[in-house]
C-alpha positions as CSV (number, residue, x, y, z in Angstrom):
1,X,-164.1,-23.5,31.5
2,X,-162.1,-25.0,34.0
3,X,-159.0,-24.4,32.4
4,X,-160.0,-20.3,31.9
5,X,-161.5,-20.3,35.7
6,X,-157.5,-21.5,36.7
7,X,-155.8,-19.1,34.9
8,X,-158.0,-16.3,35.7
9,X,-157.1,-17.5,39.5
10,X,-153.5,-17.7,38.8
11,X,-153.6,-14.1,37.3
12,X,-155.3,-12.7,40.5
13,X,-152.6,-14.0,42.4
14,X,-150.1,-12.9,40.4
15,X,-151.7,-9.2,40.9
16,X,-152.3,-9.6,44.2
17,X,-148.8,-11.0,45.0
18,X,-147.0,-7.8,42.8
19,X,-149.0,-5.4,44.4
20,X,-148.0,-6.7,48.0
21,X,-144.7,-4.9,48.2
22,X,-147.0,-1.7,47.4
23,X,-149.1,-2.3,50.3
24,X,-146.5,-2.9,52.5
25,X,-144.8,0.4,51.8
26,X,-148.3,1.9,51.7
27,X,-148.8,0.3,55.6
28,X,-145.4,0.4,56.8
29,X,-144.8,3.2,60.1
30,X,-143.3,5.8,59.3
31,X,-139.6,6.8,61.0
32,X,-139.5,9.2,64.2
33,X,-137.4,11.4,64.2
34,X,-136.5,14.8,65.8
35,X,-135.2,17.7,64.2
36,X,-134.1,20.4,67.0
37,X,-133.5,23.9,66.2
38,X,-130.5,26.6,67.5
39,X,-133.0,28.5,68.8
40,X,-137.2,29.3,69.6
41,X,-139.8,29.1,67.0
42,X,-139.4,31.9,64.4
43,X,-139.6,31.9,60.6
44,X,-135.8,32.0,60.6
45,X,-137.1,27.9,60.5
46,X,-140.0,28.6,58.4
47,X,-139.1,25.8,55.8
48,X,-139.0,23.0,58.6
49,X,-142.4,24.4,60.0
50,X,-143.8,24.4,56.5
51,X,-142.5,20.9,55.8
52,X,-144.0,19.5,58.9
53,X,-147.1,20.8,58.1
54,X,-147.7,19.9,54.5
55,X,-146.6,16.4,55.1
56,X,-143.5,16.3,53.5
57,X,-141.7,14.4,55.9
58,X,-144.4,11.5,56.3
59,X,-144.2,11.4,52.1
60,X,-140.5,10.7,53.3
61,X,-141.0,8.2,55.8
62,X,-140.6,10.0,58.7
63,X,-142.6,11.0,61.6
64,X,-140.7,14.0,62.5
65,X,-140.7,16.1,65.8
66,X,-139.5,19.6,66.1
67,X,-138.0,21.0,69.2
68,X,-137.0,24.5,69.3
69,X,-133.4,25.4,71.1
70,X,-132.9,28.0,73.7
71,X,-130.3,30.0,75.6
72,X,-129.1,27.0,77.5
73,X,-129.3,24.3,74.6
74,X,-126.5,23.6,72.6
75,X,-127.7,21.7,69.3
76,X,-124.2,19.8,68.7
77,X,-124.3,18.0,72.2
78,X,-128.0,17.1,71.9
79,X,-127.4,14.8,68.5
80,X,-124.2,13.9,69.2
81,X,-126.1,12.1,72.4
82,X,-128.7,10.9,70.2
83,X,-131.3,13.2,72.2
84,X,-132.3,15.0,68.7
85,X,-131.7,13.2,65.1
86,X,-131.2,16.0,63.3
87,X,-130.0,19.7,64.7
88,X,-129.8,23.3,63.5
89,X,-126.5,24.5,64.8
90,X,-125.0,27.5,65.1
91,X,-122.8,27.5,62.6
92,X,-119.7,26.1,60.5
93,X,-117.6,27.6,63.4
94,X,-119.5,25.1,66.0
95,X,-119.4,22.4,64.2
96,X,-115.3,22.6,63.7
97,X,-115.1,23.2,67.3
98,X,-117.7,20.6,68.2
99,X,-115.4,17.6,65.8
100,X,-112.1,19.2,67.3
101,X,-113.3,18.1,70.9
102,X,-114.4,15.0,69.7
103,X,-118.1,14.9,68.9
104,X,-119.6,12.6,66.7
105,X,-121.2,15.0,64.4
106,X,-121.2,15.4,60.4
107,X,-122.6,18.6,59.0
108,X,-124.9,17.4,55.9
109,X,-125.8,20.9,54.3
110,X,-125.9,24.4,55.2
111,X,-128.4,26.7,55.1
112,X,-126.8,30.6,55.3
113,X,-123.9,30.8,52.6
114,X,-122.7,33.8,53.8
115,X,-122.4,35.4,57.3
116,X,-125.5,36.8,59.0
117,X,-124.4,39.2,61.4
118,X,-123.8,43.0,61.0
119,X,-122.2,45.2,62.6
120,X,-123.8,48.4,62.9
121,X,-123.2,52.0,64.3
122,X,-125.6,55.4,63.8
123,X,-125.1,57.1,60.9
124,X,-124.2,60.5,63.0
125,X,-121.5,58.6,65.1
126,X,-117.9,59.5,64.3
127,X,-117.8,55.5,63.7
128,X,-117.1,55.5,59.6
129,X,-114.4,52.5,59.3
130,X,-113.1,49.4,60.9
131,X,-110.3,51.7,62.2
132,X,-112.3,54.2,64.8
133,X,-113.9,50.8,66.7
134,X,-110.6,51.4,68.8
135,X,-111.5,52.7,72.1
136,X,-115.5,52.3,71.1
137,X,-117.6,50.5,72.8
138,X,-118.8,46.7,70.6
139,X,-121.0,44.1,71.7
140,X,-121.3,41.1,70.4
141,X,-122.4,37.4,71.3
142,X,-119.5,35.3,72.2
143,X,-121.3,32.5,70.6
144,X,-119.6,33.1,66.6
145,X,-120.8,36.4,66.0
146,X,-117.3,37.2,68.2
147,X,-115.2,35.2,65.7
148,X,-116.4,37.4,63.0
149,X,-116.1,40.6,64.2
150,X,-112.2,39.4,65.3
151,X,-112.0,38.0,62.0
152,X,-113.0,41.6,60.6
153,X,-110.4,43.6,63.0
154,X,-108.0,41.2,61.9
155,X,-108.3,41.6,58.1
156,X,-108.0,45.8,58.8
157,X,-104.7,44.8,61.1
158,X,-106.6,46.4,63.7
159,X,-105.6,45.4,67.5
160,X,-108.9,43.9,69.0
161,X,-107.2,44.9,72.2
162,X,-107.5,48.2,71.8
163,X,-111.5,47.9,71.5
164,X,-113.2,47.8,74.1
165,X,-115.5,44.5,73.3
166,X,-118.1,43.1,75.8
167,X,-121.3,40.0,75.5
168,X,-124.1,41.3,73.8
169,X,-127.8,41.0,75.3
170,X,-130.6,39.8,73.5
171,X,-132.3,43.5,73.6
172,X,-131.0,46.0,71.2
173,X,-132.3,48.7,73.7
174,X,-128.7,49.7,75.0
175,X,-127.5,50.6,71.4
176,X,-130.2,52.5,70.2
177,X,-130.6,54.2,73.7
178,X,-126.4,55.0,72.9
179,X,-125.1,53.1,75.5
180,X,-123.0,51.4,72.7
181,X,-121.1,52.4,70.2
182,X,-121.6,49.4,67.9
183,X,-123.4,46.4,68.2
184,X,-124.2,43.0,66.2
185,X,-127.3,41.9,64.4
186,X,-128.5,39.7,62.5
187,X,-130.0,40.9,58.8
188,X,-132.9,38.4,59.1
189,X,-133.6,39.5,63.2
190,X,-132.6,42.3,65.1
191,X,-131.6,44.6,62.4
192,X,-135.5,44.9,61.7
193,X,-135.8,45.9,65.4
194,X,-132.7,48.9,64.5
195,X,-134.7,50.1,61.7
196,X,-138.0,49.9,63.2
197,X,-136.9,52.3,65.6
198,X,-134.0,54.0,63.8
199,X,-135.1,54.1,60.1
200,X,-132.0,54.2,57.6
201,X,-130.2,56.6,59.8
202,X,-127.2,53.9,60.3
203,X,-124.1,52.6,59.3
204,X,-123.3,48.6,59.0
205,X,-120.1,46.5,58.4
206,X,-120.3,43.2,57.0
207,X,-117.6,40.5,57.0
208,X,-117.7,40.0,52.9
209,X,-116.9,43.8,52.8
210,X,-113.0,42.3,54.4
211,X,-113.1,39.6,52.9
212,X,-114.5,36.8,55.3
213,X,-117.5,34.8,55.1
214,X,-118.5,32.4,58.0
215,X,-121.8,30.1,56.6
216,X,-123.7,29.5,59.6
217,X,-127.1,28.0,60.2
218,X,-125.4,24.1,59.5
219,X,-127.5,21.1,59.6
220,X,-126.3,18.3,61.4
221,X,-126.6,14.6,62.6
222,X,-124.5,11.9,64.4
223,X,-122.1,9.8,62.6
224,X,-124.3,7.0,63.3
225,X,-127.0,8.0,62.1
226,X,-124.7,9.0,59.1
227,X,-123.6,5.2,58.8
228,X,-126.3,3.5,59.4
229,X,-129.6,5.7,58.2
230,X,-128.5,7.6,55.0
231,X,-132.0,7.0,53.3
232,X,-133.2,8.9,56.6
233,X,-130.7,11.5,56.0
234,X,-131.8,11.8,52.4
235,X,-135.3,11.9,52.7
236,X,-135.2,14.6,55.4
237,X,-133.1,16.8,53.0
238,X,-135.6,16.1,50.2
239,X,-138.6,17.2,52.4
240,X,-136.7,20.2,53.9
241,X,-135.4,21.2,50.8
242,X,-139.3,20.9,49.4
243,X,-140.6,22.7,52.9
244,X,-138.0,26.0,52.4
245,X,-139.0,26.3,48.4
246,X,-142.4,26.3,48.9
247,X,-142.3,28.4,52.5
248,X,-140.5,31.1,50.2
249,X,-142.9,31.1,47.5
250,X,-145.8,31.2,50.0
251,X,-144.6,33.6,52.7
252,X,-147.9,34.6,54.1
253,X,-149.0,31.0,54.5
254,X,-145.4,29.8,55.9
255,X,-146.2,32.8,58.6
256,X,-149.5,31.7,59.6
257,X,-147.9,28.5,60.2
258,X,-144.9,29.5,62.1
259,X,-147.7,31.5,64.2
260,X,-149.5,29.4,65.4
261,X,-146.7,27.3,66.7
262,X,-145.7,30.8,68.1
263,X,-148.6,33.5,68.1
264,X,-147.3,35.9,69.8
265,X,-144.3,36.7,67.4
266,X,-144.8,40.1,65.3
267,X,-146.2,39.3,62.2
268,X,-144.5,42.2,60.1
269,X,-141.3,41.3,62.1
270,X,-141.8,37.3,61.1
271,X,-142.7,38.5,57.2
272,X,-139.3,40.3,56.6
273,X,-137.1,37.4,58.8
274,X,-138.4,34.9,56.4
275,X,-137.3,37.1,53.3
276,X,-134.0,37.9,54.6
277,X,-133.5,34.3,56.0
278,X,-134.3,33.2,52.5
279,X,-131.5,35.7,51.1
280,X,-129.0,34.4,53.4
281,X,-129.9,30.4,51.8
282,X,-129.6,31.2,48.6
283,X,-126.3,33.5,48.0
284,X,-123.1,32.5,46.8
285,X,-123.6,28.8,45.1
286,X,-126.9,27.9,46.4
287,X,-128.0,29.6,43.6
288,X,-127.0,27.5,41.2
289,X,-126.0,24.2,43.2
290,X,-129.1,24.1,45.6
291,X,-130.4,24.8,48.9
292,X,-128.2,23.5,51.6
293,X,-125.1,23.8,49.6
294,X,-121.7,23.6,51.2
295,X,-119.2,25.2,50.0
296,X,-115.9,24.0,50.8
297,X,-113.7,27.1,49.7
298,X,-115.7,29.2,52.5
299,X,-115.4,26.6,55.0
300,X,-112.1,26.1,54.7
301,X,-111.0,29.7,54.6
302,X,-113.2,29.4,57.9
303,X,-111.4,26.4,59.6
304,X,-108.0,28.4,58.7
305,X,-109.3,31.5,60.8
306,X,-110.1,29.4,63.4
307,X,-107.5,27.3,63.5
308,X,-104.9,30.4,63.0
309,X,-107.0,32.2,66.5
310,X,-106.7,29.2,68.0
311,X,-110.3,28.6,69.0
312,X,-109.7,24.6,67.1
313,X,-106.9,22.6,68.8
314,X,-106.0,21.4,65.9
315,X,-107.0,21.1,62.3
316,X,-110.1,19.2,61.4
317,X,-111.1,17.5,58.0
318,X,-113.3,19.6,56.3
319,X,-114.2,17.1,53.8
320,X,-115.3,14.5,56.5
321,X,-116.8,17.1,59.3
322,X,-118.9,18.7,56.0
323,X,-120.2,15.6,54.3
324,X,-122.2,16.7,51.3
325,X,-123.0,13.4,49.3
326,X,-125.8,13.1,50.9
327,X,-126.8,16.3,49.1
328,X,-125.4,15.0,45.8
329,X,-127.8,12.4,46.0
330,X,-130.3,14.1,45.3
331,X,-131.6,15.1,41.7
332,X,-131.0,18.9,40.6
333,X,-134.7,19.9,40.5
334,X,-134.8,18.2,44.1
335,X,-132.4,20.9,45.5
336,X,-133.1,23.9,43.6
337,X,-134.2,27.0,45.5
């Protein structure tokens, strides 16, 4: 008896002792961790909001915070500071320009594989190629959307010095009041304001049309963070990745949630963004290698572009600023859209 009463002791302990790892993970505090967007809360970040509020990050570790950008916020700075740990920037062409002046920043996935911006003109304006924007009137932000449209001019060996370009507002009140000839939008935002008050009765040019593509929409962290956190890194992906898939599949549930972060966004408006955002992530090899895919032919025929308009210094790595192995950790059915 008093030998089975020892071994039935022994066995306890060797239970208890195998499942103490277990409750150690089970107990251990989860990672914080920030994730700050390029700009305010809209379902153009639907997947992040949808992750956060399922509880796919904490499944991942991490206790993560979301801080939406703004006019005056630039999402490269803030994580190569360490002020955010993860950022939505605006794009590949930031990032490149961000490494060229030194920052510590490595782009880990990108979410738009091809460009987002438009340009469009009514369909009743004398505007039907690339050719009569000389002496027109364009708009566009001068914060990449201007590298594209240059990138466009240059491909049609059009003179961007003979169009007459000047910043673009947020409002799209001065085009479709005619005040400008042509202006830039995005698919996923403002050209749902141009419809809503236009209909179909317009004209658009897209980049891919000449030949260009600029991904944008580029997730980013610090090198350190890089280094010395890649399980972080990984886990964030996983639970982003997760958070987009299921946002897309349940759009009117990924709205409710964005809304009431934001409530006084336009539903209807905040229903097609999240469509067309979702367009925008899965083109081109996303749909076959995964959300977040980069693509290293379209960033490189980027970099050139850049480089060749000399808004990089010099040329940057593309291999090292664009760091996908994180992404290549992961299991297929873990990336797929």
């Amino acid at each position: 008896m008093k030998t089975r009463h020892f071994l039935s002791t022994v066995a306890a302990a060797v239970a208890l002792a195998a499942l103490a790892p277990i409750a150690q993970a089970q107990t251990k505090e989860p990672v914080k961790a920030s994730l700050r967007l390029k700009w305010l809360t809209q379902t153009q970040f639907a997947g992040f909001y949808y992750a956060q509020a399922k509880g796919y990050y904490k499944d991942e570790g991490i206790d993560l915070t979301i801080n939406p950008g703004g006019p005056n916020l630039l999402t490269e700075n803030l994580v190569a500071t360490g002020a955010d740990t993860f950022g939505l920037s605006g794009g590949s062409d930031s990032v490149m320009a961000g490494v060229d002046k030194g920052l510590p920043i490595v782009s880990i996935g990108v979410a738009h594989q091809i460009t987002p911006f438009v340009f469009v003109t009514k369909a009743d304006s004398p505007i039907k190629t690339l050719k009569d924007f000389e002496g027109r009137k364009v708009t566009t932000w001068f914060t990449g959307a201007n590298y594209v449209l240059f990138g466009m001019l240059g491909q049609a060996g059009i003179d961007r010095t003979k169009v007459d370009i000047q910043p673009q507002q947020v409002s799209m009140t001065p085009f479709v009041n005619g005040d400008v000839d042509v202006a830039t939008a995005t698919v996923y935002n403002e050209m749902w304001v141009v419809k809503d008050k236009l209909g179909d009765k317009i004209r658009t040019f897209r980049a891919e049309d000449s030949g260009i593509t600029f991904p944008r929409d580029t997730l980013i962290v610090s090198k350190d963070t890089a280094q010395k956190h890649p399980d972080l890194v990984k886990g964030f992906l996983r639970a982003s990745i997760k958070g987009w898939r299921e946002a897309a599949a349940n759009p009117k549930e990924a709205v409710d949630i964005v809304m009431k972060v934001a409530p006084t966004l336009n539903r209807a408006q905040q229903e097609s963004m999240l469509t067309e955002a979702y367009k925008l992530m899965t083109a081109g090899k996303a749909k076959t290698e995964g959300l977040f895919t980069i693509d290293p032919t379209a960033l490189k025929s980027a970099h050139d572009f850049l480089l060749a308009n000399k808004v990089l210094t010099k040329p940057v790595d593309v291999a090292v600023a664009f760091d996908d192995s994180f992404l290549k950790s992961l299991t297929a059915e873990q990336r797929k859209p």
